[in-house]
N, C-alpha and C positions, 0 to 999 in steps of 0.2 A: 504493500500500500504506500501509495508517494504522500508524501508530507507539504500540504500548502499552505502560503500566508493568505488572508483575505483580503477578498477583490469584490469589493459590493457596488456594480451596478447595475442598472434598472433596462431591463429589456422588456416595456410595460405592452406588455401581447395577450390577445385575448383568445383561446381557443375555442370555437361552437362546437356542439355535438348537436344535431336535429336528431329528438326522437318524440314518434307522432306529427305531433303537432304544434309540440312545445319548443321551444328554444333555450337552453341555457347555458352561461357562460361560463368558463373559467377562470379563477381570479387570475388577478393579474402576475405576469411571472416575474420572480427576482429570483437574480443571482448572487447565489453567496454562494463563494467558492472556500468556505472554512471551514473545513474540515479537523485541520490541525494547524494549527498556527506553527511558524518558522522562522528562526531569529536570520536574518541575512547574515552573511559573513563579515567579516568587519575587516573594511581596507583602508591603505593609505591612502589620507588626502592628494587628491593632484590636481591640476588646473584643468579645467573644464573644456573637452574638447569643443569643438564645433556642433554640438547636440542639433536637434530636430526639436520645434518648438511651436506654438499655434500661431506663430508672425511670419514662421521661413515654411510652413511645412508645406505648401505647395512650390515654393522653389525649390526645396529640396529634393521630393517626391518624382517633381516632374523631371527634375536633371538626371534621378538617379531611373526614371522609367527609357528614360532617351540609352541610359549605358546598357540598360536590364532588359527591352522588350518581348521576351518571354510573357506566353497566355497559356501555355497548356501547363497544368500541373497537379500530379498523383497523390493524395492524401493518403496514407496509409492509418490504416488503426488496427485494433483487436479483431474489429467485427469484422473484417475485407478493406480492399481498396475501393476510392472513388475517385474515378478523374475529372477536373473541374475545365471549363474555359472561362478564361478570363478575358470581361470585354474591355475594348481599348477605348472604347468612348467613356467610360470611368476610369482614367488614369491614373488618378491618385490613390484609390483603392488598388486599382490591377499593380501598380510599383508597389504599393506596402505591404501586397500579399505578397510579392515576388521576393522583396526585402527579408521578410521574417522567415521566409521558407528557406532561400540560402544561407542567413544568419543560424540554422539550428535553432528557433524558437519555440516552436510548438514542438521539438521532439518530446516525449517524456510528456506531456502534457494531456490533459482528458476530456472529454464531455462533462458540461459540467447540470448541464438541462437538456432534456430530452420529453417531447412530450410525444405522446402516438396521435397519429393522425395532424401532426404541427409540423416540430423542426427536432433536428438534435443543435446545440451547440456548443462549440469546445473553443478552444486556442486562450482560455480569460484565466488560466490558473498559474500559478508562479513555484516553481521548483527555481532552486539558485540558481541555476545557470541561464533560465529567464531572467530572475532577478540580477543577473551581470549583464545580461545581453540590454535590457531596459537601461539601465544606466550609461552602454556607452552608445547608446541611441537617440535617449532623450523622452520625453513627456511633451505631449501631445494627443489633440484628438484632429480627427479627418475630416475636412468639409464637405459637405454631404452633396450627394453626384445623382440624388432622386432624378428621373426620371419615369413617364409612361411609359418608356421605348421598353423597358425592365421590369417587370412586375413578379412579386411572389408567385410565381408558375412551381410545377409540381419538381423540382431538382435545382431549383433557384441559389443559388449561394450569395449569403448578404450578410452586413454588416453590425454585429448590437452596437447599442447607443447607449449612454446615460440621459434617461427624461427629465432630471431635475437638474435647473435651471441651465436648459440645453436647448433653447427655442429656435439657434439654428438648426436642428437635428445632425450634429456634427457627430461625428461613426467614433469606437472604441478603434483603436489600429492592432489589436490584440486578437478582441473576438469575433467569429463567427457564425454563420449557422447553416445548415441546409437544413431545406423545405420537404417536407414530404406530404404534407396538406391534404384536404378534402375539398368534396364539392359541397359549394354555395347553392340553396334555393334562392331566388331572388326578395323573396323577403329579410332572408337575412342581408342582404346587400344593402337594400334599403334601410334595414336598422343600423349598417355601419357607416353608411354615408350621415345619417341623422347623428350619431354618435361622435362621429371622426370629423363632423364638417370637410367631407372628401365626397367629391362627383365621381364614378366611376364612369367611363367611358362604355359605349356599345358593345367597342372589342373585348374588354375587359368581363362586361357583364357575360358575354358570349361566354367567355374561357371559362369564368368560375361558375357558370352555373352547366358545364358540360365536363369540367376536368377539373383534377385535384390541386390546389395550391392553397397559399395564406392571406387571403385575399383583406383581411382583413387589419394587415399591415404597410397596406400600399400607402404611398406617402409619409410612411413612417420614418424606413429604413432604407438607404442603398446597398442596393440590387447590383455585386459586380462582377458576376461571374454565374456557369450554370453547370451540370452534371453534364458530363457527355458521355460516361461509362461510369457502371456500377453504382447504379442506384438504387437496384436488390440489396445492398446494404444498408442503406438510411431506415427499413422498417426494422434491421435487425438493433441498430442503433437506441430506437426510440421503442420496442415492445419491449422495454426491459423492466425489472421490477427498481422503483426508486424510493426514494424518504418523502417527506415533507415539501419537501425545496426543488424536484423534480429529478434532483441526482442520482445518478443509477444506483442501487446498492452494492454492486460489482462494481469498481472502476473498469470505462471504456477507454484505454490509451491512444492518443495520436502517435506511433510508433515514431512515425515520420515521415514530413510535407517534402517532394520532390521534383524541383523544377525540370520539366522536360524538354518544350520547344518553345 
């Protein structure tokens, strides 16, 4: 069992189940990734390199997506592989997924929410050698690259966020999620646009009320990347038995993220 320090933010997502005629939600999810709290190692002071910061992180992001542009890449875990594409019209997401995945970030790292019939999410939890890589990286959150073009579709890969007081909707550079979703009756659409003060579009209404996805986080979170192989895993991911807080009871490891092409 890996030993984490806690990372509490707010990924406020609401899951439906339609049974009958009833509708009922889900409370809202949080993550709390404490399991076991962890004293970080204790290093010498040095002068602060050139970090990644919420004033440079699109200069940075985008300079370092120009050296990096890699879109294919293989997540490994427990459960199987999945392979993602990563879109180029969200840049700055597609570099900082591209970043932490040659960095060694998520090795060692777990699912930390997994709901059936929603999403599983991992990459949000801190073993030390996160907590080194974070440090010579820097603190920062991602400006949000929403989009219609992108929508919680059923293999979607998107971004968490912290909701409190984050009215940009600016993305966690840490965590993410894949979708494994359900289908919308259009009443429930209409409760989420009354809810969300979100219009959904035609297209949109079309796909969730004929196919599976999270429809109910659009405009929420950016959408930057999708499954393109192996998404027979994401149910094995999320049918799993969990606590309170949505966490598996069995840890799910991200083995290790592998940039391809």
């Amino acid at each position: 069992m890996y030993k984490f320090s806690l990372v509490l933010f707010v990924l406020i997502i609401s899951a439906c189940n339609l049974a009958s005629d009833k509708t009922t939600e889900q409370s809202a999810i949080k993550i709390d990734t404490a399991k076991k709290a962890i004293t970080p190692k204790q290093v010498e002071k040095e002068v602060a390199p050139d970090l990644i910061n919420d004033e440079n992180v699109k200069e940075k992001l985008l300079a370092y997506g120009k050296e990096n542009p890699e879109t294919v890449v293989e997540i490994y875990t427990t459960k199987g592989k999945v392979t993602v594409k990563l879109f180029n019209d969200t840049p700055l997401h597609r570099a900082n997924f591209i970043m932490m995945a040659k960095k060694g970030f998520y090795e060692g790292s777990v699912f930390t929410r997994v709901v059936k019939n929603f999403m599983a999410q991992g990459g949000g939890t801190y073993n030390d050698k996160q907590v080194d890589i974070k440090k010579q990286i820097g603190a920062y959150t991602i400006p949000n690259e929403i989009t219609r073009k992108h929508i919680h579709k059923k293999g979607a890969l998107g971004a968490a966020r912290g909701y409190l007081s984050n009215p940009d909707k600016r993305s966690d550079p840490y965590a993410f999620y894949l979708v494994e979703g359900m289908i919308y009756p259009k009443e429930m659409l209409t409760h989420y646009e009354m809810k969300n003060n979100y219009t959904f579009s035609p297209e949109q209404v079309d796909y969730y009320t004929k196919n599976p996805g999270a429809a109910h986080i659009d405009g929420e979170h950016t959408v930057f990347g999708e499954i393109i192989e192996g998404f027979s895993v994401v149910p094995k991911l999320t049918n799993v038995r969990t606590d309170s807080r949505d966490w598996p009871h069995d840890d799910i490891l991200i083995e290790k993220v592998v940039v391809v092409k």
